[in-house]
N, C-alpha and C positions, 0 to 999 in steps of 0.2 A: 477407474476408481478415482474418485475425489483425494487432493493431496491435500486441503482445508476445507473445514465446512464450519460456515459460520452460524453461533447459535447465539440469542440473546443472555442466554446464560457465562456463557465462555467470553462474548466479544461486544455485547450490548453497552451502548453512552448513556443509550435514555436522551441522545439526540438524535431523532431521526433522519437529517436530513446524512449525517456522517455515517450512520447507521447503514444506508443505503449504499452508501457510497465505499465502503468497507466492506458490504458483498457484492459488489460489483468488483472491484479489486477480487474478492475470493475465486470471482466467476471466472475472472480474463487470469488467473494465474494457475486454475486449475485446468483453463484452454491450453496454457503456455505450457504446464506439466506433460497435461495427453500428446502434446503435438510434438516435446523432445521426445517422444517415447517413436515416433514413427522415423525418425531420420531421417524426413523434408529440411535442409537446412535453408531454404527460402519460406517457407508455413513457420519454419520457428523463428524466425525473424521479425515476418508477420506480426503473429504473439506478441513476441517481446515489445515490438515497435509500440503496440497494446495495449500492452501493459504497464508499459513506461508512462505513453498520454494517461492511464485512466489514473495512477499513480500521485502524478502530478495535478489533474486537475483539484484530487480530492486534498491534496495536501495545502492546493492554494484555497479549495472552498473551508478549509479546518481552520488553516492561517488568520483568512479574514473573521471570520466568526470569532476568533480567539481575538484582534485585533479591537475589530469593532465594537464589542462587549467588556474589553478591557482583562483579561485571562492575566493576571501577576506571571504564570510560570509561562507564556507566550513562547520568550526570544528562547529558552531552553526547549522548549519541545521543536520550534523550528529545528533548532541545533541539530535536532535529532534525524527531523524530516530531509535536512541538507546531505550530511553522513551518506542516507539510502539512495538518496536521488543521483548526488555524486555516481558511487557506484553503480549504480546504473546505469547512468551513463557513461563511465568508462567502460565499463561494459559493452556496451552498446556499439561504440564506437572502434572497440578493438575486434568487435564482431563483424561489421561493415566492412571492417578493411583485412580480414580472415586473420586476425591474431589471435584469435578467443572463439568459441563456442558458448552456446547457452545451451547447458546443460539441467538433468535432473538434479543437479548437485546447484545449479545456479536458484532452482523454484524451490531447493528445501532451505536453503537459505534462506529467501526471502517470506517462506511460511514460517520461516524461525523468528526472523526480523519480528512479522504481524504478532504472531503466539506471543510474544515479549510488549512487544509497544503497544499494542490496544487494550490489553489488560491491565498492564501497568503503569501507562502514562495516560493515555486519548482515557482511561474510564474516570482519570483525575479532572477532567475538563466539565465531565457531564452536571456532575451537581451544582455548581458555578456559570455554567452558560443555561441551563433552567433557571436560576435565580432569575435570570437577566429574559428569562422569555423565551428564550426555546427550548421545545420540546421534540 
Protein backbone atom coordinates (compact mmCIF):
# COMPACT_ATOMS: atom_id res chain seq x y z
CA UNK A 1 0.00 0.00 0.00
CA UNK A 2 1.02 3.45 -0.98
CA UNK A 3 2.35 5.69 1.99
CA UNK A 4 1.47 9.06 -0.47
CA UNK A 5 -0.28 9.53 -3.51
CA UNK A 6 -0.12 12.40 -5.24
CA UNK A 7 -3.05 14.15 -6.62
CA UNK A 8 -3.50 17.38 -8.55
CA UNK A 9 -5.89 18.47 -6.07
CA UNK A 10 -3.91 17.93 -2.81
CA UNK A 11 -0.33 18.53 -4.44
CA UNK A 12 -0.73 20.28 -8.02
CA UNK A 13 1.71 23.91 -8.91
CA UNK A 14 0.10 24.30 -12.06
CA UNK A 15 3.90 23.73 -13.03
CA UNK A 16 4.37 20.88 -14.72
CA UNK A 17 7.60 20.43 -14.93
CA UNK A 18 7.76 20.31 -10.65
CA UNK A 19 4.66 18.56 -10.90
CA UNK A 20 6.28 15.64 -12.33
CA UNK A 21 9.07 15.82 -10.44
CA UNK A 22 6.96 15.66 -7.07
CA UNK A 23 5.52 12.17 -8.20
CA UNK A 24 8.56 10.93 -8.84
CA UNK A 25 9.73 11.74 -5.40
CA UNK A 26 6.14 10.21 -4.35
CA UNK A 27 7.13 7.07 -6.50
CA UNK A 28 10.91 6.56 -4.98
CA UNK A 29 9.66 7.16 -1.36
CA UNK A 30 6.74 4.94 -1.60
CA UNK A 31 9.70 2.35 -3.08
CA UNK A 32 11.67 3.42 0.19
CA UNK A 33 8.38 2.62 2.43
CA UNK A 34 7.63 -0.92 0.76
CA UNK A 35 11.34 -2.00 1.04
CA UNK A 36 11.68 -0.83 5.07
CA UNK A 37 8.81 -3.00 5.35
CA UNK A 38 10.82 -6.32 4.10
CA UNK A 39 14.26 -5.93 6.33
CA UNK A 40 16.75 -5.91 3.37
CA UNK A 41 19.04 -3.50 5.13
CA UNK A 42 21.09 -3.29 1.69
CA UNK A 43 17.44 -2.79 -0.75
CA UNK A 44 16.72 0.04 1.96
CA UNK A 45 19.75 1.68 1.43
CA UNK A 46 19.36 1.22 -2.15
CA UNK A 47 15.97 3.36 -1.79
CA UNK A 48 17.09 5.81 0.31
CA UNK A 49 20.42 6.38 -1.72
CA UNK A 50 17.01 7.19 -4.28
CA UNK A 51 15.62 9.03 -2.93
CA UNK A 52 18.01 11.33 -1.76
CA UNK A 53 19.39 11.80 -5.63
CA UNK A 54 15.71 12.15 -6.88
CA UNK A 55 15.17 14.76 -3.82
CA UNK A 56 17.74 16.79 -4.77
CA UNK A 57 17.69 17.00 -8.17
CA UNK A 58 14.12 18.30 -8.04
CA UNK A 59 15.07 20.71 -5.35
CA UNK A 60 17.83 22.16 -7.59
CA UNK A 61 15.39 22.01 -10.80
CA UNK A 62 12.64 24.16 -8.21
CA UNK A 63 15.71 26.36 -7.13
CA UNK A 64 16.70 27.52 -10.63
CA UNK A 65 13.21 28.13 -11.87
CA UNK A 66 12.67 30.22 -8.77
CA UNK A 67 16.00 31.84 -9.45
CA UNK A 68 15.81 32.53 -13.17
CA UNK A 69 12.29 33.94 -13.08
CA UNK A 70 13.07 35.89 -10.18
CA UNK A 71 10.51 34.21 -7.13
CA UNK A 72 10.86 37.30 -4.27
CA UNK A 73 10.26 34.38 -1.52
CA UNK A 74 13.32 32.26 -3.44
CA UNK A 75 16.19 32.26 -0.53
CA UNK A 76 13.22 31.36 2.17
CA UNK A 77 11.89 28.38 0.35
CA UNK A 78 15.54 27.22 -0.26
CA UNK A 79 15.99 27.66 3.57
CA UNK A 80 13.43 25.13 3.61
CA UNK A 81 14.80 22.83 0.92
CA UNK A 82 18.35 22.89 3.01
CA UNK A 83 16.66 21.80 6.58
CA UNK A 84 15.30 18.24 4.50
CA UNK A 85 18.34 17.85 2.56
CA UNK A 86 20.44 18.26 5.56
CA UNK A 87 18.76 15.59 7.29
CA UNK A 88 18.94 13.45 4.93
CA UNK A 89 21.91 13.45 4.69
CA UNK A 90 22.81 12.95 7.99
CA UNK A 91 20.87 10.44 7.85
CA UNK A 92 22.26 8.96 5.20
CA UNK A 93 25.49 8.98 6.41
CA UNK A 94 24.98 7.59 9.99
CA UNK A 95 23.16 4.77 7.97
CA UNK A 96 26.54 3.97 5.94
CA UNK A 97 28.43 3.76 8.75
CA UNK A 98 25.41 1.51 10.88
CA UNK A 99 24.59 4.34 13.35
CA UNK A 100 21.03 4.87 12.14
CA UNK A 101 18.63 2.85 10.32
CA UNK A 102 15.99 4.05 7.69
CA UNK A 103 13.09 3.38 8.98
CA UNK A 104 9.05 3.38 8.39
CA UNK A 105 9.15 6.13 10.94
CA UNK A 106 12.05 7.77 8.75
CA UNK A 107 9.39 7.70 5.05
CA UNK A 108 6.52 9.09 7.34
CA UNK A 109 8.43 11.84 8.13
CA UNK A 110 9.38 12.68 5.08
CA UNK A 111 5.59 12.24 3.63
CA UNK A 112 4.92 14.71 6.62
CA UNK A 113 7.64 17.04 5.34
CA UNK A 114 5.98 16.82 1.38
CA UNK A 115 2.04 16.90 3.10
CA UNK A 116 3.23 20.30 4.61
CA UNK A 117 5.64 22.01 2.08
CA UNK A 118 3.89 21.41 -1.31
CA UNK A 119 0.67 22.66 -0.25
CA UNK A 120 1.84 25.21 1.68
CA UNK A 121 4.87 26.71 0.11
CA UNK A 122 5.91 25.12 -3.57
CA UNK A 123 1.77 25.85 -4.38
CA UNK A 124 2.96 29.70 -3.50
CA UNK A 125 5.39 29.49 -6.50
CA UNK A 126 2.81 28.31 -9.03
CA UNK A 127 0.96 31.47 -9.99
CA UNK A 128 4.18 33.72 -10.04
CA UNK A 129 6.28 31.43 -12.25
CA UNK A 130 3.06 31.01 -14.80
CA UNK A 131 3.10 34.76 -14.95
CA UNK A 132 6.70 34.37 -16.07
CA UNK A 133 5.86 31.47 -18.77
CA UNK A 134 5.58 28.25 -17.23
CA UNK A 135 3.16 26.21 -17.27
Amino acid sequence: MSLITWTKEQFGTNVGLHDEEHRQIFTSLNALHETTAKGDRKAVGAKFDELVDVVAKHFASEENSMATHGLPTKDAHKVEHDKLVKTCLDLQAKFRDGKAEVTQETTKFVSDWLTSHIPNIDRGYGPFLNSKGLS
